[in-house]
Backbone as ProteinMPNN parsed JSONL, in Angstrom:
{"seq_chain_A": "XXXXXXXXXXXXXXXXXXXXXXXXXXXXXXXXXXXXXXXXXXXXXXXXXXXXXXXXXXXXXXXXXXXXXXXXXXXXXXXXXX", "coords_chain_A": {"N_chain_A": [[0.827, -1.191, 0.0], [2.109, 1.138, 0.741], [4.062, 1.557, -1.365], [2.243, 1.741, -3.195], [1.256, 4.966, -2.893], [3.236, 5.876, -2.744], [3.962, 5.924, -5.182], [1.977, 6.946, -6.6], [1.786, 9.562, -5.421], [4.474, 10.419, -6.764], [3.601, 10.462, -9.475], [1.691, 12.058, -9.786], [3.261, 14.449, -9.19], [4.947, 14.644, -10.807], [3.297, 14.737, -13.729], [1.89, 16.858, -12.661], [3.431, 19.677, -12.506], [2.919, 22.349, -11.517], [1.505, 22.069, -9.354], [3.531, 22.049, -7.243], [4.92, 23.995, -7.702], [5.837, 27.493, -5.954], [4.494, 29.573, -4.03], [2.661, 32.841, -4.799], [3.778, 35.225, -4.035], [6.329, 34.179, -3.578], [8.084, 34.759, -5.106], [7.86, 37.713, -5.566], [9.936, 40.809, -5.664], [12.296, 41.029, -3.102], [12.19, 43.292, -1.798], [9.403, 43.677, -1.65], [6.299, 44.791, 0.22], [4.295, 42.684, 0.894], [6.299, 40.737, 0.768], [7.981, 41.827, 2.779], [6.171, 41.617, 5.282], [5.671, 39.086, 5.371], [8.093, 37.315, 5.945], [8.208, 39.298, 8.82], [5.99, 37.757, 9.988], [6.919, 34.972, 10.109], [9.367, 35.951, 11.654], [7.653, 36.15, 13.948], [6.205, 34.041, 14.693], [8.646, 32.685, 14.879], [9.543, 33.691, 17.461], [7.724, 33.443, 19.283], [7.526, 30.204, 19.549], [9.918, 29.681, 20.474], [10.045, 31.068, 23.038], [7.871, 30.357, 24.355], [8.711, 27.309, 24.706], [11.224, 27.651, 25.945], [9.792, 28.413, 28.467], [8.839, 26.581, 29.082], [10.831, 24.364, 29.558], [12.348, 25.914, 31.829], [10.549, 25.648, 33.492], [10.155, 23.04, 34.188], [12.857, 23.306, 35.102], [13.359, 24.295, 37.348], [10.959, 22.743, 38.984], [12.766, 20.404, 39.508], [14.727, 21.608, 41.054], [13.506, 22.422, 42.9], [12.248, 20.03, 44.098], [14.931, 18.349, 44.749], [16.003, 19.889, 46.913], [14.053, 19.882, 48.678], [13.827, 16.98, 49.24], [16.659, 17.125, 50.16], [16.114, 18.192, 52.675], [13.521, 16.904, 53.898], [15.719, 14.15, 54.377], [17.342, 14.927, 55.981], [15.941, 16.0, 57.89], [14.611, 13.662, 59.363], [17.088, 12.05, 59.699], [18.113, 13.523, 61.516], [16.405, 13.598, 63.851], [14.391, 15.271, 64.178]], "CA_chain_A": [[0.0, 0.0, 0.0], [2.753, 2.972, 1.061], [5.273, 1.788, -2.523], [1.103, 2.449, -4.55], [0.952, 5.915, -2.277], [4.503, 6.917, -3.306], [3.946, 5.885, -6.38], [0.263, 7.983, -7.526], [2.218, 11.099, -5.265], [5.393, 10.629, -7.71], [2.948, 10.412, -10.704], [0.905, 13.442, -9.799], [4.247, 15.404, -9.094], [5.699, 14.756, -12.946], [2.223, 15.113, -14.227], [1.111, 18.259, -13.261], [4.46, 20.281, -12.128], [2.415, 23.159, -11.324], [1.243, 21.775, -7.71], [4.557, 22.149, -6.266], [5.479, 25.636, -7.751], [5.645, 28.205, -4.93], [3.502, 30.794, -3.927], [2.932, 33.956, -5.897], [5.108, 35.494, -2.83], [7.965, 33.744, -3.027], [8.03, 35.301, -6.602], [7.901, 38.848, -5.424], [10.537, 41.51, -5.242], [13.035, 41.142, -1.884], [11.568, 44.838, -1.263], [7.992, 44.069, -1.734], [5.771, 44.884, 1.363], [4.284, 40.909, 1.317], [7.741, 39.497, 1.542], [8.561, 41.79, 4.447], [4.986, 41.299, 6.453], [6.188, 37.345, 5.574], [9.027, 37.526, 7.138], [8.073, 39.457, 10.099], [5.143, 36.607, 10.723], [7.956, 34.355, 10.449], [10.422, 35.789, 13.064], [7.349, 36.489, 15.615], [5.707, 32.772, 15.421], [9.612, 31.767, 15.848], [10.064, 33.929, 18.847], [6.931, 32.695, 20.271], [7.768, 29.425, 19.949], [10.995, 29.426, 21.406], [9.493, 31.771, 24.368], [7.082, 29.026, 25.245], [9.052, 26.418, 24.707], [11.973, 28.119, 27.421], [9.517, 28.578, 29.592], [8.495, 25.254, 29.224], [12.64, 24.561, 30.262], [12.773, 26.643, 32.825], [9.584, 25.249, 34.634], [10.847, 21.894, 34.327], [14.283, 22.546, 35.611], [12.545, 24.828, 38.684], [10.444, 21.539, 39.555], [13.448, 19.726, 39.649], [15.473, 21.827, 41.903], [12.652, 22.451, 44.139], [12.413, 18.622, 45.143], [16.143, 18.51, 45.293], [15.632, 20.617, 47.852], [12.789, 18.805, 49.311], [14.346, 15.845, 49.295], [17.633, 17.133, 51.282], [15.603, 18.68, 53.915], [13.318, 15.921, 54.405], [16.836, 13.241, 54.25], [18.059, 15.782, 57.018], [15.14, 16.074, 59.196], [14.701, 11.938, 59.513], [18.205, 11.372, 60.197], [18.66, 14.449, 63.08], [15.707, 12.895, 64.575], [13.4, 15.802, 64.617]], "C_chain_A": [[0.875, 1.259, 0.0], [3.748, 2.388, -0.779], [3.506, 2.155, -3.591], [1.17, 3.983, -4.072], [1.915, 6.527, -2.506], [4.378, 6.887, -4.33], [2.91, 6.98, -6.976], [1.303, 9.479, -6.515], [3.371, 11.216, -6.549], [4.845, 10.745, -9.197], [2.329, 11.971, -10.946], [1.897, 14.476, -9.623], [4.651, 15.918, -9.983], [4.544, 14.736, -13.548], [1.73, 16.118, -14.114], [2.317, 19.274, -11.587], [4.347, 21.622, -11.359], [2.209, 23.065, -9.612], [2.197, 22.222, -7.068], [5.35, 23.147, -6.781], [5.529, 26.591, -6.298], [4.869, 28.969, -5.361], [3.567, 32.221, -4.913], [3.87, 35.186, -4.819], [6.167, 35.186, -2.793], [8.871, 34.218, -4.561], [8.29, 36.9, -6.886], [9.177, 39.357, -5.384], [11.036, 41.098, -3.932], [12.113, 42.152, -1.088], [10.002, 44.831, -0.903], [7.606, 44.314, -0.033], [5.293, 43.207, 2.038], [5.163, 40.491, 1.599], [7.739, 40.029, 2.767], [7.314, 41.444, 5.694], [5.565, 39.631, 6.759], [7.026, 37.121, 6.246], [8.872, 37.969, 8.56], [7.05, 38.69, 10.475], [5.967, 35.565, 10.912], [8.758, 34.358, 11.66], [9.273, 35.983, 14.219], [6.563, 34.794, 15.857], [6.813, 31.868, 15.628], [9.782, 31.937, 17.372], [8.888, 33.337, 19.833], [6.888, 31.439, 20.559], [8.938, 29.084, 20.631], [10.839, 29.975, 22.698], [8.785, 30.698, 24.775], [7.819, 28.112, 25.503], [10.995, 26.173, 25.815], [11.436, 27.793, 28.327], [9.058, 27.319, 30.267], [9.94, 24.352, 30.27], [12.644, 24.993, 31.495], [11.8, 26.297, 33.779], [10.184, 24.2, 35.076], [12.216, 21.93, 35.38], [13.656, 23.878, 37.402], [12.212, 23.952, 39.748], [11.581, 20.794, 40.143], [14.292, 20.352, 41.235], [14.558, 22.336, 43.286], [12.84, 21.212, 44.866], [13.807, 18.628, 45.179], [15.761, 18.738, 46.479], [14.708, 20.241, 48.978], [13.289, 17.703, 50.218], [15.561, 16.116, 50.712], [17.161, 17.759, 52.505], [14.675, 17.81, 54.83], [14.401, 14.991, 54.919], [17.125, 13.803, 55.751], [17.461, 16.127, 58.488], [14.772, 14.613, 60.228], [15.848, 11.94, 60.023], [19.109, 12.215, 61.335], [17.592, 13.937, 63.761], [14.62, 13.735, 64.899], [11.919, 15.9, 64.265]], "O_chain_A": [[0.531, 2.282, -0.593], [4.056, 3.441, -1.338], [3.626, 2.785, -4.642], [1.138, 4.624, -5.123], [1.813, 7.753, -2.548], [4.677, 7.958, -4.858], [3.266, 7.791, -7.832], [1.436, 10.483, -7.214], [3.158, 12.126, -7.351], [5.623, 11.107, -10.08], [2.444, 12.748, -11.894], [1.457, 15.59, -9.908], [4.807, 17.116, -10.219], [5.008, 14.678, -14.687], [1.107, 16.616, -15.052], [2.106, 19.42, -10.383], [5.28, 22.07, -10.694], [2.686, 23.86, -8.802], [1.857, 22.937, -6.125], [6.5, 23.235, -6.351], [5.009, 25.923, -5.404], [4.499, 29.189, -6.514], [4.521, 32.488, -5.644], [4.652, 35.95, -5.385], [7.032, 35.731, -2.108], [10.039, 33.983, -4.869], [8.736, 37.368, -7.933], [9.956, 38.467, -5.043], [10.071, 40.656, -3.308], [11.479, 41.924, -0.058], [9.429, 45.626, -0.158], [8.43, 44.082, 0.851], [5.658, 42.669, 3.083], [5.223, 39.804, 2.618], [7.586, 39.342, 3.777], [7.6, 41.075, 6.833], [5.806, 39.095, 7.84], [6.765, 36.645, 7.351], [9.283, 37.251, 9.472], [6.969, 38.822, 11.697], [5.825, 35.058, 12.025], [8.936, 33.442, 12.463], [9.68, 36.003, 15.38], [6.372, 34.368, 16.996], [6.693, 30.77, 16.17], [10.013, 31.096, 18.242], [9.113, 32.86, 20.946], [6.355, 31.133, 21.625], [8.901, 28.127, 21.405], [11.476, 29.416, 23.59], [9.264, 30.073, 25.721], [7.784, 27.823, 26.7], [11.624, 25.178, 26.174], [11.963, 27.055, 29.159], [8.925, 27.043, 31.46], [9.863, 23.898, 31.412], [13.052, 24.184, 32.328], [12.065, 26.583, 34.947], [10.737, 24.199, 36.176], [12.576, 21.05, 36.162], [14.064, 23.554, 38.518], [12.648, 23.987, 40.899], [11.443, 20.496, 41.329], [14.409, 19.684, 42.262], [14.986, 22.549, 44.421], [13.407, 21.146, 45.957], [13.986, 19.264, 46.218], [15.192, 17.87, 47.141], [14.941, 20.458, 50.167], [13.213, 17.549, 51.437], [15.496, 15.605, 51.83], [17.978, 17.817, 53.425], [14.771, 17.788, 56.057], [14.217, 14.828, 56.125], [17.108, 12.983, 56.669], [17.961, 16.378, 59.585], [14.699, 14.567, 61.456], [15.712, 11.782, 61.236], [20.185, 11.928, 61.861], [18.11, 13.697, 64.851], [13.818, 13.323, 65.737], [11.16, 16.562, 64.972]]}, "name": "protein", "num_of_chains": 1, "seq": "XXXXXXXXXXXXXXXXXXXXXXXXXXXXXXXXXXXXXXXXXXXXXXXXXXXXXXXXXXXXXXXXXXXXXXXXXXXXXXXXXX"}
């Protein structure tokens, strides 16, 4: 089934060449106003994903050093006897 499914995509690719042209954007002028709006939607849904995906990081390694922390104070309170 996936070597008929590569096959009819590789058929329809060299059959009609048109599908996989680019956009009428990517066609434009450097200067145009579309490229640069494109671009700046570009760098702000990168920065937002790398902003989430920090903070995502930085929770994680928070959690972590909290129980650390946890951990050696419990370890410490058990074995002074209080």
């Amino acid at each position: 089934m996936i070597h008929f499914i590569r096959s009819l995509f590789l058929i329809i690719i060299i059959g009609y060449p048109k599908i996989v042209t680019p956009c009428a954007t990517c066609y434009v002028a450097p200067d145009a106003p579309a490229t640069k709006g494109l671009n700046m939607a570009i760098l702000v849904l990168l920065a937002f994903t790398a902003g989430m995906l920090s903070l995502i990081v930085l929770t994680t390694i928070s959690f972590y050093k909290r129980s650390k922390r946890y951990r050696l104070e419990v370890k410490k309170t058990y074995y002074n006897g209080e």
